[in-house]
N, C-alpha and C positions, 0 to 999 in steps of 0.2 A: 661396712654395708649398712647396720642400724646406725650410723647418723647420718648418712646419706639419704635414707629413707626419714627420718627423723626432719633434716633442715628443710626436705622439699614439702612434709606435710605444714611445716610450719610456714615456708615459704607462701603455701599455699593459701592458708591461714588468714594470713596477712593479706594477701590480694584478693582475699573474696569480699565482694562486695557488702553493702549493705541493701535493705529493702528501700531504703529512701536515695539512695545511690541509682539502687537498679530502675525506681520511678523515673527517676530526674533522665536519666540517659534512654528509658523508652520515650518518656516526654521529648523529647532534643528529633530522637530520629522520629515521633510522627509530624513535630514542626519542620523538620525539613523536608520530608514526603510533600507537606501540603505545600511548601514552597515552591520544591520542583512542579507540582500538580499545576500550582497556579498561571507558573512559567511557560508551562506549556502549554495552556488555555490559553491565554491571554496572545505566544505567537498564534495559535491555533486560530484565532479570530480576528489577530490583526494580518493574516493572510489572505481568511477568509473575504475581509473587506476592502483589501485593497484588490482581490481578483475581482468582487463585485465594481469595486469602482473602475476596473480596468472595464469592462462589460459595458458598464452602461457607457461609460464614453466610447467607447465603440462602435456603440450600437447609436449615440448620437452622431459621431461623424459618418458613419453608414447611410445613415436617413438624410441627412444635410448634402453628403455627394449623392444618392439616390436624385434626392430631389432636384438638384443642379442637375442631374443627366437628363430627367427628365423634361426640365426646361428647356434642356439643349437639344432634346430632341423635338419637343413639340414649341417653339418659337411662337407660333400663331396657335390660339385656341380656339377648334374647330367652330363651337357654338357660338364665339365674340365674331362680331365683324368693325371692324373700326377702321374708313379710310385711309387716317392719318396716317398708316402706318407704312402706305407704301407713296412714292415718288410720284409712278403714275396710274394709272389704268385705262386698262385698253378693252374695248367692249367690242364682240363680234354680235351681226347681227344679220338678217337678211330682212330686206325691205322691198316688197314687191318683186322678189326672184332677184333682187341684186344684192349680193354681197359686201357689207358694210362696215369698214374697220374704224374704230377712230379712237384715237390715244388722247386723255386728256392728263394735262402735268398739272400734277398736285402745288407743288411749292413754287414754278416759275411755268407762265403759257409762251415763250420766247418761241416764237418762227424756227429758228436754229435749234431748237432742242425737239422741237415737235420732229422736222425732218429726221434730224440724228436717229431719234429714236424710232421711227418709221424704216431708214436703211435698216437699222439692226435687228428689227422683226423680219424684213425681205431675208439677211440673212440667213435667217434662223431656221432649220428644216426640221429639224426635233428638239422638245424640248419639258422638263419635267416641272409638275406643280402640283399643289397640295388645294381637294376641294374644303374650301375652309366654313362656302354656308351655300345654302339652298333658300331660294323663294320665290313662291308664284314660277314657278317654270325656269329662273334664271340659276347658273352655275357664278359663284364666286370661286376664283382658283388663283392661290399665290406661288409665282411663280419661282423658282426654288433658286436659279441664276442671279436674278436680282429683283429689286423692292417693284416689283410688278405686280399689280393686281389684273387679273381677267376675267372677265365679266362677259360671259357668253350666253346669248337668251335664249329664248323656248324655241324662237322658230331655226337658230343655228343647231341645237338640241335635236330637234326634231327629224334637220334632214342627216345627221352625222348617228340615227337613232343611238344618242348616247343616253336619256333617261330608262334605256331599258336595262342599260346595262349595272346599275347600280340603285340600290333603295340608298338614295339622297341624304334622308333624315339620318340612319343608320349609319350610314358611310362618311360623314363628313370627317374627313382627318386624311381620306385614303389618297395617296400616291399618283398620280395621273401621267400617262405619257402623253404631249400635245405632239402631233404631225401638220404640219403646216406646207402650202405649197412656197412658190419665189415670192409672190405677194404679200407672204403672211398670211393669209385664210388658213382657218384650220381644216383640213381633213380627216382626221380623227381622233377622237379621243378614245383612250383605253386604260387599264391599268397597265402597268411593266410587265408582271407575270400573267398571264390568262389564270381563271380561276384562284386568284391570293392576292389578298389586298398588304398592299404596303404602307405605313406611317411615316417614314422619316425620310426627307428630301436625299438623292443622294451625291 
């Protein structure tokens, strides 16, 4: 039993370290603490910024399709008036108690297309459009069918009392429903819903 106890003090002995042993091996394990430390910063902030760069491009393609929607909803900007933009226009008018339509084409004044487009206002019994500018008493309204401009004056305004029913300057952009009789004369204008203005043609 005393050399049992004897080999293992010695045993012992032998494997105890030294003070410059035991440096060296704290030294080892704090360089590798700060190793992993590092490791893990360093994912820690390359996650960081690739979340952020997922964000901001997100947040670009957000604003870029916002901004596409928005164009696609407002087509005509209410405040711009710019003829060119439509085919023809057709201007309502009353001149001495008589009712006065008259379509002029923008791009071609051909006989044949003036008529054309004349049956297909006869057609037409309702019909919707966007007031796009106000001035001196007249309505500009593009109509939401096709590249039509309507140009409706103070005295068709007047007797259809449509300037009461909307503050002009305020409203340019809102939604119109046109009634028209077999002629084409307008009989009224309104919005779609009573009391709610709509923006986008539908």
């Amino acid at each position: 039993m005393n050399e049992l106890e004897q080999a293992y003090s010695n045993a012992k002995r032998q494997q105890k370290m030294s003070a410059k042993q035991t440096r060296r091996l704290k030294r080892l394990g704090r360089l590798e603490n700060r190793k992993h430390t590092r490791q893990f910063w360093l994912r820690t902030t390359a996650w960081a910024t690739s979340c952020c760069a997922i964000a901001l491009v997100g947040s670009l393609t957000l604003q870029n399709t916002l901004k596409d929607f928005e164009l696609f909803l407002t087509k005509i900007e209410p405040t711009e008036l710019n003829l060119e933009h439509y085919e023809s226009i057709e201007t309502h008018n009353l001149i001495e108690g008589e009712y006065m339509t008259t379509i002029q084409q923008q791009k071609q004044l051909l006989d044949t297309s003036l008529e054309g487009a004349k049956e297909t206002l006869n057609q037409v019994h309702q019909s919707y459009g966007k007031l796009i500018h106000s001035e001196e008493g007249t309505w500009f309204i593009a109509d939401c069918q096709n590249e039509t401009l309507i140009e409706v004056r103070k005295s068709v305004l007047d007797e259809l009392n449509a300037p009461r029913m909307l503050d002009t300057q305020a409203d340019q952009g809102v939604l119109l429903a046109l009634s028209r009789n077999n002629k084409g004369q307008l009989l009224k204008i309104a919005t779609p819903i009573e009391g709610k203005n709509l923006y986008a043609c539908p």
